[in-house]
C-alpha positions as CSV (number, residue, x, y, z in Angstrom):
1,X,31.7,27.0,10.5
2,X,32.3,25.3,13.7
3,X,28.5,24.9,14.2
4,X,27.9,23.7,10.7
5,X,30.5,20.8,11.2
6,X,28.6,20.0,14.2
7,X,25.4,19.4,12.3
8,X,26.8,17.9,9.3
9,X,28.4,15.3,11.9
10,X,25.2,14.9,13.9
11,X,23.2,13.8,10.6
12,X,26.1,11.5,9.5
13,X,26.5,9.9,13.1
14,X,22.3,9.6,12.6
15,X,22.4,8.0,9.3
16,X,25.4,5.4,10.2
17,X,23.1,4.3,12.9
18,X,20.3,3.8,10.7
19,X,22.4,2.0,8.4
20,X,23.2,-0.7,11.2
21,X,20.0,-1.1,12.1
22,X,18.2,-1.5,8.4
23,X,21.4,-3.8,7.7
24,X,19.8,-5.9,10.6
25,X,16.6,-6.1,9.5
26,X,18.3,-7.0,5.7
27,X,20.3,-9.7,6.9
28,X,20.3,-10.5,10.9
29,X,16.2,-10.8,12.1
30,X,13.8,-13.0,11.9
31,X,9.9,-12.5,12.4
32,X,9.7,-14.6,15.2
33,X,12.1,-12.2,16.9
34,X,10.0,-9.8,18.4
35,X,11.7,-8.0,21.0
36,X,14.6,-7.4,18.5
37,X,12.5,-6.5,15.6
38,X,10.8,-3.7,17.7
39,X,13.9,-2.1,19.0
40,X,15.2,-1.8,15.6
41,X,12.0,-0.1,14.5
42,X,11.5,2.5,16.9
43,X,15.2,3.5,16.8
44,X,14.7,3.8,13.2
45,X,11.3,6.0,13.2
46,X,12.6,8.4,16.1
47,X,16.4,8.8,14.1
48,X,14.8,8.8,10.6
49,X,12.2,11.6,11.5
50,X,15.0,12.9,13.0
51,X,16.9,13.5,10.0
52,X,13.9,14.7,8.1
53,X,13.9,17.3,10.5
54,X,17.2,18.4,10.3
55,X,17.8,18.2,6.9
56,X,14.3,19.4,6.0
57,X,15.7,22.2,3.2
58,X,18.7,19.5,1.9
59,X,16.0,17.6,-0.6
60,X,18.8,16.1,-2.3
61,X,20.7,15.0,0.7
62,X,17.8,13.4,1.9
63,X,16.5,11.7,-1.5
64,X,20.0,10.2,-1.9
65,X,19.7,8.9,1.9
66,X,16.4,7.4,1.5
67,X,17.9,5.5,-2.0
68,X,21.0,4.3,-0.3
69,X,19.0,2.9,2.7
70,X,17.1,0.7,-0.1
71,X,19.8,-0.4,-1.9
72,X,21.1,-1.7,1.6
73,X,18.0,-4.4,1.1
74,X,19.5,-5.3,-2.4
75,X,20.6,-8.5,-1.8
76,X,18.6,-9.7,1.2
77,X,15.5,-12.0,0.8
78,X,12.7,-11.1,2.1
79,X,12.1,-12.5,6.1
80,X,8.8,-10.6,6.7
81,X,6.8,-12.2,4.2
82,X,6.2,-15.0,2.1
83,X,4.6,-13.4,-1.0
84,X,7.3,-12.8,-3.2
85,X,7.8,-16.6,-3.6
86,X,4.4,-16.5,-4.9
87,X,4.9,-13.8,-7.7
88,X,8.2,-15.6,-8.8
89,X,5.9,-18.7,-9.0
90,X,3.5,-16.6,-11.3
91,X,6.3,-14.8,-13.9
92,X,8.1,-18.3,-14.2
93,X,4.7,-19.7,-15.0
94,X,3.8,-16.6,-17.6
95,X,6.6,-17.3,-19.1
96,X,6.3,-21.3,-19.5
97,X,3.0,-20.2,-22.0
98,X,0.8,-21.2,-18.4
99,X,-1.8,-18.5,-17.4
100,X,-1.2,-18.1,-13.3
101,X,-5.4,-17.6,-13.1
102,X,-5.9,-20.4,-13.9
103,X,-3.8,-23.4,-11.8
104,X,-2.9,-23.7,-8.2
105,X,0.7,-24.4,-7.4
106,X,-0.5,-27.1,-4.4
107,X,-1.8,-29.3,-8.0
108,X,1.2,-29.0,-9.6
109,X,2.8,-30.0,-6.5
110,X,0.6,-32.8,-6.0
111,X,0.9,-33.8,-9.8
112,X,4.7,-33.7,-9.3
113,X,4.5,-32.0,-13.3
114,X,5.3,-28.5,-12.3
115,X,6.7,-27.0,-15.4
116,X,8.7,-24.5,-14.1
117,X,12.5,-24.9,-11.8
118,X,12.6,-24.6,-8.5
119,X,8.9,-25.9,-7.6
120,X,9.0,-27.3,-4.9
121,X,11.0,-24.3,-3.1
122,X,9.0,-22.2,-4.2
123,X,5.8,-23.6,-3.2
124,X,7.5,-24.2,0.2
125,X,8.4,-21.0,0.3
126,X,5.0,-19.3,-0.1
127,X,3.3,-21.9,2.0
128,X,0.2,-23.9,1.6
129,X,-2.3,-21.3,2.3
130,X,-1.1,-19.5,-0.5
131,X,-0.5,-22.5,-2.3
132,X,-3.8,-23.5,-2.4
133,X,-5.9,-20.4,-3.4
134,X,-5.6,-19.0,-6.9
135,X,-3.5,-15.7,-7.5
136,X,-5.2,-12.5,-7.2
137,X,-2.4,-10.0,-8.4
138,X,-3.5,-7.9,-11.2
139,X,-1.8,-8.2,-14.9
140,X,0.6,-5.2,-14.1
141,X,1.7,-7.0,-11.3
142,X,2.1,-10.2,-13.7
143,X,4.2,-8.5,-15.5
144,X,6.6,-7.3,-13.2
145,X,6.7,-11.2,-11.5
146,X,7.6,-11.8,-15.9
147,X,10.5,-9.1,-15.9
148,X,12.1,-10.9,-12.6
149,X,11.8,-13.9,-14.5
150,X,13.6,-13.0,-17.6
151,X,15.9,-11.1,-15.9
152,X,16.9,-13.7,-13.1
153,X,16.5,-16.8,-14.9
154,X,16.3,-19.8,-11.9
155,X,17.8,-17.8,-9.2
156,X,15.7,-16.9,-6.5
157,X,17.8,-14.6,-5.2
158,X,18.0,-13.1,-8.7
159,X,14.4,-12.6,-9.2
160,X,14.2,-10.7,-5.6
161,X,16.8,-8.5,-6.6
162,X,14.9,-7.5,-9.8
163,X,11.8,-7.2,-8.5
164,X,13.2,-4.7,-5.9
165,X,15.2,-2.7,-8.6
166,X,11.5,-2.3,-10.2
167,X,9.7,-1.2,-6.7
168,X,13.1,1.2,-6.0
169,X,12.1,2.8,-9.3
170,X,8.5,3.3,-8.6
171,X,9.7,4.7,-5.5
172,X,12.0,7.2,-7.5
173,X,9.1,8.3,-9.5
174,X,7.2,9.1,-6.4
175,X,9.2,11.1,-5.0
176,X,9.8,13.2,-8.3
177,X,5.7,13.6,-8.9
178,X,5.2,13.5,-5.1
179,X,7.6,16.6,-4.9
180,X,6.1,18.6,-8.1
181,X,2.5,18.0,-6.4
182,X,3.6,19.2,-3.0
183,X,5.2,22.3,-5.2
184,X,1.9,22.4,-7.0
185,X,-0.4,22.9,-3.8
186,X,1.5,25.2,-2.1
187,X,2.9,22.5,0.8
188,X,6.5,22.0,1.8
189,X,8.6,19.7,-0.3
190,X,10.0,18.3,2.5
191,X,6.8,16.0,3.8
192,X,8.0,13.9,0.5
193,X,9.7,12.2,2.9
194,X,7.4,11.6,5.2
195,X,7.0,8.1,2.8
196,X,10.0,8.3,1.3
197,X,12.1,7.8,4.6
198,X,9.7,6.5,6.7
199,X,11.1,3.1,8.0
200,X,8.2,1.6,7.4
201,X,8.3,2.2,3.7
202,X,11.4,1.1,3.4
203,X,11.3,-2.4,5.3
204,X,7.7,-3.5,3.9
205,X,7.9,-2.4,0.1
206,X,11.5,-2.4,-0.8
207,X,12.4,-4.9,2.2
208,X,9.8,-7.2,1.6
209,X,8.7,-6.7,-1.7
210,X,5.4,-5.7,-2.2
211,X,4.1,-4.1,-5.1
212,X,2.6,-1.4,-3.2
213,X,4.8,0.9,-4.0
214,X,4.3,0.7,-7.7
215,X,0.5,1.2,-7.1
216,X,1.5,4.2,-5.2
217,X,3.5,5.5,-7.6
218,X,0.8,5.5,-10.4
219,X,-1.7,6.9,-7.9
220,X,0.5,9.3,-6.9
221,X,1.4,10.5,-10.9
222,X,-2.5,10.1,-11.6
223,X,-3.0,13.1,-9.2
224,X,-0.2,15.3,-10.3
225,X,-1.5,15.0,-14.2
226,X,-4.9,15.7,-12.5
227,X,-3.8,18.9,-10.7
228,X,-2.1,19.8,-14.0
229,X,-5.2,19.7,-16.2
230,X,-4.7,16.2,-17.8
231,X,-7.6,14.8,-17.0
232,X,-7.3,11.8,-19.8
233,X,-3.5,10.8,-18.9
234,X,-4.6,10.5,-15.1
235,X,-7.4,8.5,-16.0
236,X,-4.4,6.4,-18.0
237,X,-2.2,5.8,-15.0
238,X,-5.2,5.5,-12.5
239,X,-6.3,2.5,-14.5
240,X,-2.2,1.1,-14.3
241,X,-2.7,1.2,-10.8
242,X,-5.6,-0.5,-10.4
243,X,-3.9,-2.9,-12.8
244,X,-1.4,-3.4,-10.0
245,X,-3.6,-3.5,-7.1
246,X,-6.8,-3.1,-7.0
247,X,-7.5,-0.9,-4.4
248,X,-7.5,2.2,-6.7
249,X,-10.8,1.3,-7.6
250,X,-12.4,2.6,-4.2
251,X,-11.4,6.2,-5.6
252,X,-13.5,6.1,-8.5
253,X,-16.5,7.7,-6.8
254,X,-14.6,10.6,-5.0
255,X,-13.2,12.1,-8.1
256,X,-17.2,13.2,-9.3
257,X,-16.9,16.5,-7.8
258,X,-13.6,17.2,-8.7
259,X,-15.0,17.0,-12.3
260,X,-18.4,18.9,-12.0
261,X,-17.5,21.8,-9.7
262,X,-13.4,22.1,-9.6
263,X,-12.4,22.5,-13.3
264,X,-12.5,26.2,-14.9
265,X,-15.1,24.7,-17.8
266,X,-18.0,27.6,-18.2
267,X,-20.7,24.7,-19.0
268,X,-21.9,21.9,-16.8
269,X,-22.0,19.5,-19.9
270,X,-18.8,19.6,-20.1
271,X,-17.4,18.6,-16.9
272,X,-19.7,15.8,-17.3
273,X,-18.9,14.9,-20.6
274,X,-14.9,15.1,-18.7
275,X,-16.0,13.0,-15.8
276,X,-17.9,10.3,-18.2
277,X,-14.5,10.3,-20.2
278,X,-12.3,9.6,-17.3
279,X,-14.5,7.2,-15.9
280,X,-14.3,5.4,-19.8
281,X,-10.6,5.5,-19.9
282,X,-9.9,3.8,-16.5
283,X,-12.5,1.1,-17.3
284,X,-11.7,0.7,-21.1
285,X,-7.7,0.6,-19.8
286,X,-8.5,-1.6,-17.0
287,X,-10.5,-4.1,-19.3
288,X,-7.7,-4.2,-22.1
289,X,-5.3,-4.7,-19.7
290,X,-6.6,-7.5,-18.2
291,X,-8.1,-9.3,-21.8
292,X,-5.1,-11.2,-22.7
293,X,-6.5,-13.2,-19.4
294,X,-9.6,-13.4,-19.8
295,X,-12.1,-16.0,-19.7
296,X,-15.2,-17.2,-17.8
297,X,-12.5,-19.6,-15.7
298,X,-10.1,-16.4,-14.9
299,X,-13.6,-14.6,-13.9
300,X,-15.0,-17.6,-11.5
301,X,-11.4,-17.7,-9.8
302,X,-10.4,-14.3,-9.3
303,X,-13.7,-13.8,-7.6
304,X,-13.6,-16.5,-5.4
305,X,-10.3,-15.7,-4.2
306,X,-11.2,-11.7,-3.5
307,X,-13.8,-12.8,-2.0
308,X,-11.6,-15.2,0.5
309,X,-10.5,-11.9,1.9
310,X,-13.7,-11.0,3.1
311,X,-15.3,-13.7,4.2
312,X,-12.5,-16.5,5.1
313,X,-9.4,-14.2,6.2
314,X,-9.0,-12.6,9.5
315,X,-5.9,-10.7,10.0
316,X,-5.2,-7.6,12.0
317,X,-8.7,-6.3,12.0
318,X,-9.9,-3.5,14.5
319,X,-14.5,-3.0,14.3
320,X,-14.2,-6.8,12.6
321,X,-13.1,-8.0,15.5
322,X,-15.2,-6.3,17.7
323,X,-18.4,-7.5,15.8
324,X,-17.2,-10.7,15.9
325,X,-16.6,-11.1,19.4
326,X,-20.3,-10.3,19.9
327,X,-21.2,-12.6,17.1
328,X,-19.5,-15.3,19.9
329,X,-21.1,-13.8,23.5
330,X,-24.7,-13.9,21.4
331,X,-24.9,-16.9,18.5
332,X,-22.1,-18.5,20.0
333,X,-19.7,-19.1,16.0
334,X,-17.8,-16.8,13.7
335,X,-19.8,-14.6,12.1
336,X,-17.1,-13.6,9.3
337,X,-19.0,-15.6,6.4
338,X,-22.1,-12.8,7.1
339,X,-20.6,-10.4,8.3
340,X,-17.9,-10.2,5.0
341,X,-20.6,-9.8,2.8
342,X,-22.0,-6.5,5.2
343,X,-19.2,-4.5,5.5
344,X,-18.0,-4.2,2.2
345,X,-21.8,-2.2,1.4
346,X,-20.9,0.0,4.4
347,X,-17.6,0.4,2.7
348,X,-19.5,1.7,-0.5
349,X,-22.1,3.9,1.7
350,X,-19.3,5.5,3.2
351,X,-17.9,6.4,0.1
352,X,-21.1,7.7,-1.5
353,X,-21.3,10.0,1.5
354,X,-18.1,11.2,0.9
355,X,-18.2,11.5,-2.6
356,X,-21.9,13.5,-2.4
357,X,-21.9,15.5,1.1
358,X,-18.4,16.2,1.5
359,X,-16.8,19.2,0.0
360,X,-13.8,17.9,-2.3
361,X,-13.3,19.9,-5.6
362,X,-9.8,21.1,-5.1
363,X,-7.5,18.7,-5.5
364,X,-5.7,19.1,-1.6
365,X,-9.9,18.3,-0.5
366,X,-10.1,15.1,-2.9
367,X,-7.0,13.4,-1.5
368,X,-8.4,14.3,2.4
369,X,-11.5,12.0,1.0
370,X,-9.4,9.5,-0.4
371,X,-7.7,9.1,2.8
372,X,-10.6,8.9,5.1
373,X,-12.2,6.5,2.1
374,X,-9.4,3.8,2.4
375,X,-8.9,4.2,6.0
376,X,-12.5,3.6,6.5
377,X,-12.1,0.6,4.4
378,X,-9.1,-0.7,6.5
379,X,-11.0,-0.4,9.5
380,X,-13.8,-2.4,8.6
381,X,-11.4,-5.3,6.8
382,X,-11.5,-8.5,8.2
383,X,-7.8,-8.9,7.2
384,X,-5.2,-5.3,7.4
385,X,-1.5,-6.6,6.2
386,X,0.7,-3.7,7.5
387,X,1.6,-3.1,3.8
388,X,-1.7,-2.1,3.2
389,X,-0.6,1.0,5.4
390,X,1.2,2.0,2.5
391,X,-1.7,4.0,0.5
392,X,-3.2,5.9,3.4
393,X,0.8,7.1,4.0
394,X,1.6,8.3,0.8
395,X,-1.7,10.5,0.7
396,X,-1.4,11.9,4.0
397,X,1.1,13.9,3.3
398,X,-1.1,15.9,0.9
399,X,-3.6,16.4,3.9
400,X,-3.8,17.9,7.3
401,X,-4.0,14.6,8.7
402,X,-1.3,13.0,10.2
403,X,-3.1,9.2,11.8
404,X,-1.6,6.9,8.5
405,X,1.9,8.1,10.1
406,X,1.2,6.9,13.6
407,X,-0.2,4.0,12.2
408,X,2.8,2.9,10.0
409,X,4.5,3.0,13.2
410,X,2.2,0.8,15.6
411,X,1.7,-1.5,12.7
412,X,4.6,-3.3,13.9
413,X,2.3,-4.5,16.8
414,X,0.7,-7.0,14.1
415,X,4.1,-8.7,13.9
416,X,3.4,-10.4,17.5
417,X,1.4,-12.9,15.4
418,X,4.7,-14.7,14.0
419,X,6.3,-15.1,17.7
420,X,4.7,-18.4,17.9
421,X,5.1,-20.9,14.8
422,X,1.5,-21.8,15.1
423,X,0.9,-18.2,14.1
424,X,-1.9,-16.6,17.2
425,X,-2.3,-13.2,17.1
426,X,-1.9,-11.3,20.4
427,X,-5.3,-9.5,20.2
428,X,-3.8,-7.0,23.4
429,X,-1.2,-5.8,21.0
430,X,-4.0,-5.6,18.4
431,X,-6.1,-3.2,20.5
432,X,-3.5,-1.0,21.4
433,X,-2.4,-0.9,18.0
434,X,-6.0,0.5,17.3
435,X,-6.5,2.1,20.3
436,X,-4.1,5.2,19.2
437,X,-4.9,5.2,15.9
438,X,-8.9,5.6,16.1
439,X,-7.6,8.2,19.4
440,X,-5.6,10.4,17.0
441,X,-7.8,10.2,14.0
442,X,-10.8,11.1,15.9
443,X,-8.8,14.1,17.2
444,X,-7.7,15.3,14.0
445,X,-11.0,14.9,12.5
446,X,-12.8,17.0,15.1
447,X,-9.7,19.4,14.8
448,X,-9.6,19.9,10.9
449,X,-13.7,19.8,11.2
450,X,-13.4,23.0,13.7
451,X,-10.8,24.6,11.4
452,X,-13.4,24.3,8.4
453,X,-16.2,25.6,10.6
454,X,-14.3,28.6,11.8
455,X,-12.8,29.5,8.1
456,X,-16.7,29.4,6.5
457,X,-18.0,31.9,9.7
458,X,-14.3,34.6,8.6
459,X,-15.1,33.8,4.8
């Protein structure tokens, strides 16, 4: 008894210290503060693992830890990122009858006509840069922004509280699929919270509101219906996340083998006729989500402004920035304009490979690829936001590999960029940043390759 008191005081002395320091980063820090900012970080990674570790057969303890630590964020604004003033711009614009696709907010500005409240904070709020590009969140994510607004009505604050309750409950429903799928494959429940608890998590999705986590969440469910034999409703909730971000739609290739060789169906027709179907449903879905938008004007500027991201945007890149300091030693300019349009067809040649000469029927093997896809798409990005950490996270815990963890925790060396107002990236921190991530996922790569070499010569 004396030694349970012992532990149960340990964990709560653990958790009241995590509380101080996420209060901090709620309410107390700002990103030019470097030095503090880090401190807080790796206190909480080393206390929160920490108490995953201890705690590891107490799921409930730990899932009600992980949703207190969020709600701490409740009523803070965001003070990593700018974005959200951006989506509050596009719900209050929704729901004024304006399409968001189809106006910048630096016009109305300009025009002085801006027909929603709170304009000019808002646009001051995301900043010009933003300001002056067209919006590129999917209709999902519209929708969400349109909840906030409804919900909030002019308050600010009001529309970030809403739009955190929304990414607390996608959280919720990853943990609760998360768990089942961790059940499913035979792997500890516990490495839920691996994402669930991870600091990082916390302060970039829930902190700073980015809609992330509800992509995650639908990815995360698409797999779980997947492993359970519902082909059709994961093929539903793949195309909702790709109708929140994206990004979901670099997985499309890796699922073909799961559908010819890993279901149970006697003839090859019909796993094809399967893997056409899913393939329908998330484009069909995808399309009819996004058709109360459409129009040749919605297609011209959504494009251009992807396409920013490639060839105009250069943010925490690791090979980019390599390439593109040789582009200087031998032509003497940036490169990024040529270069952007490159990588993005490596991106797709690497994923080919993957989906055609790398075992991935089961379900455990398809999420392995899917996290070696996106990470190989991170590392030739011009432009890594540490949120985008998020995706590679929540699948590693599925996997042998253990790199996206490592790499939620040095993403923090990206935040050196804000310590000057004039925003210069420190390209020292950047390298090191890189230097342990490609370090450990080349050493778990050749370790899980020798693992599969050694169980095909005992099989």
């Amino acid at each position: 008894m004396n030694e349970l008191w012992k532990y149960n005081k340990f964990s709560i002395l653990l958790v009241f210290i995590c509380t101080i320091f996420y209060w901090g980063f709620a309410y107390q820090l700002e990103r030019i503060d470097f030095i503090k900012m880090f401190a807080l970080w790796v206190g909480l990674f080393f206390i929160s693992y920490r108490i995953i570790k201890i705690n590891s057969s107490n799921i409930k303890l730990l899932a009600g830890i992980a949703l207190a630590f969020r709600i701490l964020f409740l009523f803070a604004i965001p003070n990593l990122s700018q974005d959200f003033y951006r989506f509050i711009w596009d719900g209050r614009m929704l729901l004024e009858g304006f399409n968001p696709y189809l106006s910048l907010p630096e016009t109305w500005i300009a025009e002085g006509n801006a027909p929603i409240a709170q304009a000019q904070k808002l646009y001051n709020g995301m900043g010009t840069l933003n300001g002056s590009h067209y919006t590129n969140y999917p209709p999902l994510s519209q929708f969400c922004y349109v909840i906030a607004g409804v919900f909030s009505g002019n308050s600010i604050l009001g529309a970030a509280i809403v739009l955190r309750l929304l990414i607390i409950l996608a959280d919720i429903g990853t943990f609760f699929f998360g768990r089942k799928l961790l059940q499913m494959l035979h792997i500890p429940e516990h490495r839920i919270f691996w994402y669930i608890l991870n600091p990082f998590v916390i302060i970039e999705l829930a902190g700073n509101l980015h809609f992330e986590a509800v992509m995650i969440f639908f990815v995360i469910w698409s797999l779980y219906l997947l492993q359970k034999g519902y082909w059709y409703w994961a093929a539903m909730a793949l195309a909702f996340s790709v109708s929140v971000k994206l990004i979901p739609l670099l997985f499309l290739p890796l699922f073909f083998q799961k559908f010819i060789t890993g279901f149970n169906t006697s003839k090859l027709k019909y796993r094809f006729f399967k893997l056409i179907g899913f393939y329908s449903i998330v484009i069909i879905t995808t399309v009819l989500l996004f058709t109360p938008f459409l129009s040749a004007e919605f297609i011209a500027n959504f494009s251009k402004t992807i396409s920013l991201w490639f060839q105009n945007f250069e943010f925490n890149a690791s090979i980019y920035y390599i390439i593109r300091w040789i582009g200087y030693q031998t032509i003497g300019w940036n490169i990024i304009g040529t270069v952007g349009k490159i990588l993005p067809l490596i991106v797709i040649g690497i994923l080919l490979i993957l989906t055609f000469f790398r075992k991935n029927k089961k379900t455990s093997e398809l999420i392995t690829v899917m996290v070696i896809g996106i990470c190989s798409y991170y590392f030739l990005s011009t432009t890594v936001h540490p949120w985008y950490i998020a995706v590679p996270l929540s699948l590693c815990i599925f996997t042998n590999y253990r790199f996206p963890i490592w790499w939620s925790f040095l993403i923090i060396c990206s935040y050196t960029a804000y310590i000057n107002l004039d925003f210069k990236e420190n390209l020292w921190f950047v390298a090191l940043e890189y230097s342990i991530v490609f370090g450990i996922f080349i050493f778990e790569v050749l370790k899980n390759t020798s693992k599969v070499s050694l169980k095909s010569i005992y099989t």
